[in-house]
C-alpha positions as CSV (number, residue, x, y, z in Angstrom):
1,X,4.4,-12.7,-8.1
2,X,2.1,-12.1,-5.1
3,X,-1.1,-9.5,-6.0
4,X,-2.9,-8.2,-3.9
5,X,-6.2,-7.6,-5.4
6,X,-8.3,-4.4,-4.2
7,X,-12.0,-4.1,-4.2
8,X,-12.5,-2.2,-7.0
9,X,-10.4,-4.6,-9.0
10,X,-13.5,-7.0,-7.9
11,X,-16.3,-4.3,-8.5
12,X,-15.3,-4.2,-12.0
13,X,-14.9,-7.9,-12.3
14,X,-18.2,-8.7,-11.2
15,X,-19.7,-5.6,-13.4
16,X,-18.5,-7.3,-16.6
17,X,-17.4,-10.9,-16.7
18,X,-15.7,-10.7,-19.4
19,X,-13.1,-7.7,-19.6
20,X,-9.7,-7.7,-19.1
21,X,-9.5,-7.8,-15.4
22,X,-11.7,-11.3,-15.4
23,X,-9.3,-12.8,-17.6
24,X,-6.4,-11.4,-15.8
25,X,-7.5,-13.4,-12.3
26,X,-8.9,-16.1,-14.6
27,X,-6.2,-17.2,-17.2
28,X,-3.4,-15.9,-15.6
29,X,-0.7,-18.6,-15.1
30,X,0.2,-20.3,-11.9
31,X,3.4,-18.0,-11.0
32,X,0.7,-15.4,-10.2
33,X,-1.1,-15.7,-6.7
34,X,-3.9,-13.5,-5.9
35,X,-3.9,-12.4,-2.1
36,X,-6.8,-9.8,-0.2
37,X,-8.2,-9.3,3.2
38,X,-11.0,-9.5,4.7
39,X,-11.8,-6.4,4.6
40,X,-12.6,-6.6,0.7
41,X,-15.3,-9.2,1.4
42,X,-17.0,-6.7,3.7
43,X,-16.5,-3.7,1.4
44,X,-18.9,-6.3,-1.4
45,X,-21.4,-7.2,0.7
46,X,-21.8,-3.5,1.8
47,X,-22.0,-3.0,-2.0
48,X,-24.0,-5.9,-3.4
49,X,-27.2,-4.0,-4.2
50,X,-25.6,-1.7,-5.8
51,X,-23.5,-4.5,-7.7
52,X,-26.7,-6.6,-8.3
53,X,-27.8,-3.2,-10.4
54,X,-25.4,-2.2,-12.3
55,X,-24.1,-5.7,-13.3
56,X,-27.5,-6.7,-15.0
57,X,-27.3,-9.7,-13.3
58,X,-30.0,-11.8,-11.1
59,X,-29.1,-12.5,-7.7
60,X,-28.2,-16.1,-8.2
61,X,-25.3,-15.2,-11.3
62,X,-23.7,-12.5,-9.5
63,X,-23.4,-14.9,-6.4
64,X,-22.0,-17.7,-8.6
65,X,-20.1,-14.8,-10.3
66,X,-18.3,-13.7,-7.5
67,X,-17.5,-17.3,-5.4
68,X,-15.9,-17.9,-8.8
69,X,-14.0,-14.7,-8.5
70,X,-13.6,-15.4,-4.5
71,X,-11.7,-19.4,-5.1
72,X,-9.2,-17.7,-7.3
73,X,-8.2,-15.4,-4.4
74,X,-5.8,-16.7,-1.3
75,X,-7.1,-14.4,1.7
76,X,-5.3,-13.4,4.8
77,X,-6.6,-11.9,8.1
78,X,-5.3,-8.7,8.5
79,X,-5.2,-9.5,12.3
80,X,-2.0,-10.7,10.9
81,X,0.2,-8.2,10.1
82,X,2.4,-6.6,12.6
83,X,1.5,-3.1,13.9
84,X,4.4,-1.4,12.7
85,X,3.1,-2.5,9.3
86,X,-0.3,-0.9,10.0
87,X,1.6,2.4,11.3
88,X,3.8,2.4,7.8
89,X,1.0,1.8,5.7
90,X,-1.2,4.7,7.5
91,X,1.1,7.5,6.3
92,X,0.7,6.1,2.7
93,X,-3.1,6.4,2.8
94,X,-3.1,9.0,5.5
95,X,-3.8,11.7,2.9
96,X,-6.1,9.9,0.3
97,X,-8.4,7.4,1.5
98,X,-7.8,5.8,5.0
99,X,-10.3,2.9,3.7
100,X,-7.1,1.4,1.5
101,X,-4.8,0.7,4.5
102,X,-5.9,-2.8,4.6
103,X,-4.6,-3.6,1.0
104,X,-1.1,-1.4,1.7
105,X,-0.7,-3.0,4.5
106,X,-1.0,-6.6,3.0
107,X,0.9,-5.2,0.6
108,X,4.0,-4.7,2.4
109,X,3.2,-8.1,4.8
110,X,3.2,-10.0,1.9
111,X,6.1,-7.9,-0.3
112,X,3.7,-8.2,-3.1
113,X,2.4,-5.9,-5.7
114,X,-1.1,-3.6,-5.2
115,X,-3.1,-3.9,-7.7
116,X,-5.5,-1.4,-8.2
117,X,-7.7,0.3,-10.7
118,X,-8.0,3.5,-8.4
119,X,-6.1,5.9,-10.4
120,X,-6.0,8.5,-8.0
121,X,-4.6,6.5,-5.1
122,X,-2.2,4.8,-7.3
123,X,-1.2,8.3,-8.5
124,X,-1.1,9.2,-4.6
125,X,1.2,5.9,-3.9
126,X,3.6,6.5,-6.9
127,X,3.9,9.8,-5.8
128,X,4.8,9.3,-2.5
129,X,7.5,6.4,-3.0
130,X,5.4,3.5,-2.8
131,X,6.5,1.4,-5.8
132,X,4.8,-2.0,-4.4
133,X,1.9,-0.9,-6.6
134,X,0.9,-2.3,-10.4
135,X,-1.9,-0.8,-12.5
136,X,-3.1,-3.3,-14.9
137,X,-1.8,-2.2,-17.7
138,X,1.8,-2.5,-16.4
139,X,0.4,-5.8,-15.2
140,X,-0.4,-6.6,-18.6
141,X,3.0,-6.0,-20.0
142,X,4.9,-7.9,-16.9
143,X,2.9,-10.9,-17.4
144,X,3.4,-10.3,-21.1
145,X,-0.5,-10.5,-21.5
């Protein structure tokens, strides 16, 4: 199975080590591949402050933190993926949050599965016919977790 991790899946990685996400990326066996773009990476750094905070970690354990995180995850230039791609992925996103493109539109390059913790675009996704996404409790139970 191909999943395509989205920043927030990250976010709350790197905010606590140990919950269920970690462990997903971590233990999860080898017929699971994590994919993202490089547009995640950005999206961190943008963020890192704010992660340094609210993690409670120093500087130096959220970096090794997250280049753990990072070697577990196979990433892929978006300048990659087809423009009719991009055009089918914009009317997904269109009416939610146009910053998510990058990951549907991996998504459907890849014919993988979204993962995402945003609940209100993966309720906006569902809605509008896009079954390529996974929330991670329905990860959970696929992957018999």
């Amino acid at each position: 199975m191909k999943l395509i991790v989205d920043t927030n899946i990250i976010f709350s990685c790197l905010l606590n080590t140990n919950n269920e996400l970690s462990k997903i990326i971590f233990f999860a066996n080898d017929d699971i591949k994590f994919y993202s773009c490089n547009y995640m990476l950005d999206e961190i750094s943008n963020h890192w402050e704010k992660l340094r905070k609210y993690s409670k970690l120093d500087d130096k354990a959220l970096k090794i933190s997250y280049l753990k995180i990072l070697s577990r995850i196979n990433f892929v230039n978006e300048n990659l993926i087809p423009l009719n791609i991009w055009k089918e992925s914009e009317i997904n996103v269109s009416e939610i949050d146009e910053y998510d493109i990058d990951f549907v539109a991996l998504t459907r390059f890849l014919n993988g599965k979204l993962w995402t913790s945003d609940k209100k675009l993966f309720n906006h996704l569902k809605h509008n016919k896009f079954i390529e996404v996974i929330s991670t409790n329905e990860l959970k139970v696929k992957i018999k977790w």
